[in-house]
C-alpha angles and dihedrals in degrees: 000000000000091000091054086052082052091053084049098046094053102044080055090052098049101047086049091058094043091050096054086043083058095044091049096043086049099047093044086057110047120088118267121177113343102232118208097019113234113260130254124279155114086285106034099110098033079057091049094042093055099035119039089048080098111016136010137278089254091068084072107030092060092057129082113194138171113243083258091057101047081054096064092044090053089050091050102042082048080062091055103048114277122141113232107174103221094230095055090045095097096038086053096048089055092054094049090055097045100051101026112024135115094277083056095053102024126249090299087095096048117128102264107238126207113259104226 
């Protein structure tokens, strides 16, 4: 009888364990302030809308891409789940560049290139 209290007691345990490791995945993921807010513009809130479903606006306004470069993250973040509307793909791009593109945050963030 004691083993069986044992069993019980570690399958407890564990699904205690696994249930605070969820929550804190969870709550590290959802969005909290935003942070610097996104500027203004004709894509603003379509950005907003796809993007800080998942993270906040910070995510993006701390970066500084090439147009090259926001077109991968959209793809990735496409991978992930986000929703880009094809037809606001461009619009959006151009918004990424112009507010957050390497003019914006100066040539740090430059793709580093192979010296021959």
């Amino acid at each position: 009888m004691r083993l069986v209290g044992i069993c019980l007691f570690e399958r407890l345990f564990a699904a205690s364990i696994f249930l605070f490791a969820f929550i804190s995945f969870a709550v590290a993921q959802a969005p909290s302030a935003s942070g610097k807010p996104l500027p203004p513009g004709p894509m603003q809130a379509k950005v907003k809308a796809a993007c800080t479903q998942c993270h906040n606006a910070s995510r993006i306004t701390e970066q500084h891409k090439t147009r090259q470069q926001w077109t991968k993250e959209l793809e990735k973040m496409e991978g992930l789940g986000a929703v880009i509307p094809e037809l606001d793909r461009s619009a959006i791009l151009t918004y990424l560049t112009k507010n957050f593109g390497l003019a914006k945050g100066g040539a740090q963030s430059a793709p580093k290139r192979a010296s021959n």
